[in-house]
N, C-alpha and C positions, 0 to 999 in steps of 0.2 A: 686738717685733711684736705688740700687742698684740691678740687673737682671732683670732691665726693658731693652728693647730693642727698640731704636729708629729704626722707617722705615718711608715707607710713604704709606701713602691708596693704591695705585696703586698696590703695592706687593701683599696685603692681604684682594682685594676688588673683586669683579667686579661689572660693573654700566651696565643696559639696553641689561641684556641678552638675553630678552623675551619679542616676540611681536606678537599681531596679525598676523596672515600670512594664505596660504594654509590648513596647518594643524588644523586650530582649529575649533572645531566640535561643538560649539554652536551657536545656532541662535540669543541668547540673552544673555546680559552684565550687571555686575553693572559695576559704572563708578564713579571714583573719579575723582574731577577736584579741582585741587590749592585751589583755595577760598573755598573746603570746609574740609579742616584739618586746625587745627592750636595748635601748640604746643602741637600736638599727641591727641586730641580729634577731633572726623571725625563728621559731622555735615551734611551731602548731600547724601550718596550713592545714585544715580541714577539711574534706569533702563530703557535700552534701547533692540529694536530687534537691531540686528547687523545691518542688510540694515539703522537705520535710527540713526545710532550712531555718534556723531560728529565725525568732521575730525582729532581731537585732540586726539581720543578714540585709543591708539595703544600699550600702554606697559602692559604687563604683568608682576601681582604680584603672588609669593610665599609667602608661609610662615616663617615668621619672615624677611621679609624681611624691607629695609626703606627707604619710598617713602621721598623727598627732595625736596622742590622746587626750579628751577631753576631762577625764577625770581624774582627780590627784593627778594635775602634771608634772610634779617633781618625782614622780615614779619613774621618769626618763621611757615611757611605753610609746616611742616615735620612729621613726624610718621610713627610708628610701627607697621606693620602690622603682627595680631596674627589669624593663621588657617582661611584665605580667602579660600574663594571656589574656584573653576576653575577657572571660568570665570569672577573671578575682574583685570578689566582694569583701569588704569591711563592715565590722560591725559599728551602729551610730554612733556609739563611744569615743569612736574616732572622729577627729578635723580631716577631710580630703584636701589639702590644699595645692593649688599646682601655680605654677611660677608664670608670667605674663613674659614670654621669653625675648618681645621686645628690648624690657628693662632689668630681667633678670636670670641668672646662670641659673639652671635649677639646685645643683647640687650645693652652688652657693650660701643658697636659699633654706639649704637644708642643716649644713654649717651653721648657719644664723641660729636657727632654731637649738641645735643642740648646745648652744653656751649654758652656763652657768647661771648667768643674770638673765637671760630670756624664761629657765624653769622655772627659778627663784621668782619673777615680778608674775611669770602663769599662776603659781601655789599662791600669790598673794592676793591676786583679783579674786578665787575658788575660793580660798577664805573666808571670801565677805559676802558669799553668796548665800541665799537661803535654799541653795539647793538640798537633799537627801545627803549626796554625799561631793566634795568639794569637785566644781567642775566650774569649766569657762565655755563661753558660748561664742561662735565667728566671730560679732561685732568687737569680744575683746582681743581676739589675733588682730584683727583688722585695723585697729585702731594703734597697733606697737608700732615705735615710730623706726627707723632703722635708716644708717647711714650707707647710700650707694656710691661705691665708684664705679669708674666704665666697667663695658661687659670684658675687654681684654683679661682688665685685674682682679676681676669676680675669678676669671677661669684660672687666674694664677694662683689663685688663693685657694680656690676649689683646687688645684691641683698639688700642691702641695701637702695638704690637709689629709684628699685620698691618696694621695701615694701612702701617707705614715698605716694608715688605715688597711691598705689593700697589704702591707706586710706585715700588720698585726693578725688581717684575713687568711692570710697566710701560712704563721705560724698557729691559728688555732684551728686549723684544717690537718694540720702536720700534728698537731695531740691529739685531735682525733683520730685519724689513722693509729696513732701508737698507740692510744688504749685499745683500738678494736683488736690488735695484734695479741697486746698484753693478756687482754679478755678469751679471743682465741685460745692461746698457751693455756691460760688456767682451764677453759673448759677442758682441752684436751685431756689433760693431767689430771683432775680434781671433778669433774665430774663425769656422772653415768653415760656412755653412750650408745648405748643400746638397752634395752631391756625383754626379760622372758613373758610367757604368759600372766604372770600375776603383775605386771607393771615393775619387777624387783630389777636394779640396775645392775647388768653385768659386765661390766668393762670399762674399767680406769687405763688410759693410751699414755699411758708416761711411757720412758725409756726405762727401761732397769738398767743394772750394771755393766751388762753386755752391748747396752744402744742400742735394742730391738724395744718393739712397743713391748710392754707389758699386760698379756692376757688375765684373763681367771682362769682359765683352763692349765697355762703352765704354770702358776705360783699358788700361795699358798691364799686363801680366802676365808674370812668371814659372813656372819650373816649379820646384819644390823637395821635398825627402821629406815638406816638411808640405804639398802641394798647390802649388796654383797662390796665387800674394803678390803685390801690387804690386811694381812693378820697381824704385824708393826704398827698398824691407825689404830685410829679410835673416833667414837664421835662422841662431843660434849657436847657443852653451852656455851654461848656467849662468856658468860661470869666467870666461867673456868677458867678461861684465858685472859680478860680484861676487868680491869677494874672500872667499874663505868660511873659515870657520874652524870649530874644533869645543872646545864648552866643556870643562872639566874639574874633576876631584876629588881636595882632599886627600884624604888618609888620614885612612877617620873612625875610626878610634882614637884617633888624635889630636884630640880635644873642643876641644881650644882654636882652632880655624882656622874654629867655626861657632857661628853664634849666632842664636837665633830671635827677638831683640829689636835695632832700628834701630843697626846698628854695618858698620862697612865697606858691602861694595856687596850687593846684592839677588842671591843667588843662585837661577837661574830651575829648575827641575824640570819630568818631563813634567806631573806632578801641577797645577803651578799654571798650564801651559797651557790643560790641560782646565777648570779652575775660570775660564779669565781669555775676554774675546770677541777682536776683531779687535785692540782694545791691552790691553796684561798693563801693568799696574800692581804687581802683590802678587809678592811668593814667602814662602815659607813661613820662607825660614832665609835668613844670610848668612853671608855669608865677609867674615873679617877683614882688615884693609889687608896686613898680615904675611903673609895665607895669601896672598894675590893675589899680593907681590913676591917670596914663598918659592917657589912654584910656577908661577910665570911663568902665571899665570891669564889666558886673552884676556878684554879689556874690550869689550864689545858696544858701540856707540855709541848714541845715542839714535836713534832713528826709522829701525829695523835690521829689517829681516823675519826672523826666527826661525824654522825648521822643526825637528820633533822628527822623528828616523829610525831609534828602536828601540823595538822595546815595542809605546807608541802612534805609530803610524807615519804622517805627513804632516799631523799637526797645527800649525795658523800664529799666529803673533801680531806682532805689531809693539810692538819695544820704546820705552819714554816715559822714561829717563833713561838715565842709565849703568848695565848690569846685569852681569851673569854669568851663565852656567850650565853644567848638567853636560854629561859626556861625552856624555850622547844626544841632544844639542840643538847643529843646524849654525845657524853665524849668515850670513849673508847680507846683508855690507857694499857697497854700491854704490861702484864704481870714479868716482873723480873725472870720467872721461873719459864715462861713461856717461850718454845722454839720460834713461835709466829712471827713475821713481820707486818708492818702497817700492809703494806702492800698485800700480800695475800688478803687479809682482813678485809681492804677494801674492796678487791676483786671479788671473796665470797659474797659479801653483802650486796653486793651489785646485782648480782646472781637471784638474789632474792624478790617475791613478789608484797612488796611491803604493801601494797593496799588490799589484797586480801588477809593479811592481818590487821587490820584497822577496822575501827567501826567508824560510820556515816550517821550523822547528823544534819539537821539543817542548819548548822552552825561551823562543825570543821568535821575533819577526818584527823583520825589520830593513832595512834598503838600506844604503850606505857611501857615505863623503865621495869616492869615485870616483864612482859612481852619480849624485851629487847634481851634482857640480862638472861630467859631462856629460850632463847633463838639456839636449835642444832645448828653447831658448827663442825664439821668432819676435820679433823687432824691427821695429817699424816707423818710419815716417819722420819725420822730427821734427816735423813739421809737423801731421801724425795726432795727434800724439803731445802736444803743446801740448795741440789742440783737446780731446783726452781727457781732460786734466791741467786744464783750465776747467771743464769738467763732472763730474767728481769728485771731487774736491777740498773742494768743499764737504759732498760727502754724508759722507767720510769725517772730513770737520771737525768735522760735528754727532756722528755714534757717538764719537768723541774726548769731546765735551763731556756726552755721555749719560754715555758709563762715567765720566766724572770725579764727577758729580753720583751715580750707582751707588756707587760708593767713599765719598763722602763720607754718604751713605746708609746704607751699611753699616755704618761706623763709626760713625754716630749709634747705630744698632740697636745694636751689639753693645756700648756703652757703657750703653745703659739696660738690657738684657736681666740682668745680674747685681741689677742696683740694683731694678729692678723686683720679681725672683724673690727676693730677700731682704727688703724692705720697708724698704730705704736710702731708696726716695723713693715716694713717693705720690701716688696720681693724686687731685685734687682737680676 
């Protein structure tokens, strides 16, 4: 690499120059905390008045600066923060670190960080710590040695890297918009939108035959615990329509039944719900053909609504081949007999408020496959149910073809990002 310049972060860094203290002049905070970035998408900003701010609420970000988590770094919980206001604070959990912009790009800087081998050797210093739970402390960012070239090729490389990025940002701004549509449509149609004195819901807004909304005043009505329904619905269970199943786990002592490279089936985790949108393509780790027929592991089918109901509780994804997963993830296989599609399935469920069906511990929050398997689900008529099945269908066609394009995005990214940050290939 030739006029690249080996140093080490310490030279060309500084970490946690900015904290609460005397001088700061707001009454009120946002507030990032760990668990809500993850591989630079922020998920939480929270506001608090200062008096009633956790005890964790204490570092101060700049702009362009890049918060790091110090705990289990291989949890990828890092990012880029671009033109915060004052008053966003970070929880201690996080590294503040900001780039010495003499010697370095920031965004660069932040590139650097999110490789593979910079997680990888973070998880291994945490390891050997005697901390509670594994974490790294400045002195060991400080001490990573890392190769620099000029500030020009920093920003070409930086520039490259966000461009791929800024149209993965792109297209997962453009799925969101299409569910909130999606989610729209279904309430419209499927649920109450008004209701009388006793709280009883009287008006499902679909189109009937004629393409006018559909009243209760001109059709026909029943009465049911979820309000008044056309007299063609019905309201069941979960179980009625699906057959549910719940994933599971070898024994991971046993290392040979998991493998973090394309072997046997995709083992799903809550972890890779939360990283994946309406369909999960990735998991982190697999199970081998052996662990599957050793442990009579259920096979998810393709195009399977997925609910997670421990931990993170009433998280959805819809499966895109054959998968697996763990004990905390119910699958939700449609019965042959049933009019429903995935897609309805998962819009009801969305609708739902899974944490007041949970109970709270000081351990996890959870619901159980009884809970689940008798969840009311309102059926409508097959006919609704078509007409529904023409109109969205396609919106859930396009977030399909977005996250495949997302995927194949990423994996461009994340093949140039080493080759880049070593100076295997060169931008011309």
């Amino acid at each position: 690499m030739k006029n690249w310049k080996e140093t080490i972060l310490g030279e060309i860094i500084d970490i946690n120059t900015l904290s609460i203290g005397n001088s700061f002049k707001f009454d009120e905070i946002l507030y990032l905390d760990t668990g809500s970035i993850t591989k630079g998408k922020m998920e939480g900003l929270q506001k608090f008045k200062l008096c009633d701010a956790p005890s964790r609420a204490k570092r101060l970000v700049q702009d362009q600066d890049i918060v790091y988590s110090t705990v289990r770094p291989n949890q990828e919980h890092y990012g880029f923060i671009r033109n915060p206001i004052d008053n966003l604070v970070v929880s201690t959990g996080f590294s503040v670190i900001s780039a010495k912009k003499k010697f370095l790009v920031p965004k660069y800087l932040y590139y650097f960080f999110t490789q593979r081998n910079i997680t990888n050797q973070m998880q291994q210093i945490a390891d050997h710590t005697t901390s509670t739970y594994p974490s790294i402390k400045p002195e060991h960012i400080e001490n990573i040695k890392i190769n620099l070239p000029s500030i020009p090729e920093q920003k070409e490389i930086a520039g490259v890297l966000s461009s791929l990025d800024d149209k993965i940002e792109v297209l997962r701004k453009e799925n969101e918009t299409l569910e909130k549509i999606a989610q729209t449509i279904f309430k419209e149609w499927f649920v109450p939108t008004c209701h009388d004195n006793h709280g009883v819901g009287r008006n499902f807004n679909f189109p009937n035959e004629k393409g006018k909304p559909y009243k209760d005043a001109g059709g026909k009505m029943i009465d049911s615990e979820m309000g008044l329904i056309p007299e063609d619905w019905k309201v069941g269970r979960l179980s009625d329509e699906c057959d549910i199943s719940i994933g599971r786990t070898p024994p991971r002592k046993e290392s040979q039944w998991f493998s973090n490279i394309p072997t046997g089936k995709k083992w799903i985790s809550i972890r890779d719900m939360v990283n994946s949108g309406a369909y999960i393509f990735n998991s982190s780790e697999y199970l081998t053909d052996e662990a599957i027929t050793k442990f009579n592991i259920p096979v998810i089918p393709e195009n399977t609504v997925i609910l997670s109901f421990k931990m993170t509780v009433g998280k959805l994804a819809i499966t895109t081949e054959s998968m697996l997963s763990n004990e905390a993830i119910a699958h939700l296989k449609l019965k042959e007999k049933s009019f429903l599609v995935p897609e309805f399935i998962y819009l009801y469920l969305q609708n739902l408020d899974f944490n007041n069906l949970g109970s709270t511990s000081s351990i996890v929050t959870a619901i159980n496959s009884t809970m689940i398997k008798n969840l009311e689900i309102i059926i409508p008529g097959r006919d609704i149910l078509g007409k529904f099945n023409v109109i969205i269908s396609p919106i859930f066609k396009k977030i399909k073809n977005n996250s495949k394009q997302i995927q194949t995005l990423s994996k461009t990214r994340d093949a140039l990002l080493p080759k880049l940050m070593s100076g295997e290939i060169k931008i011309k």
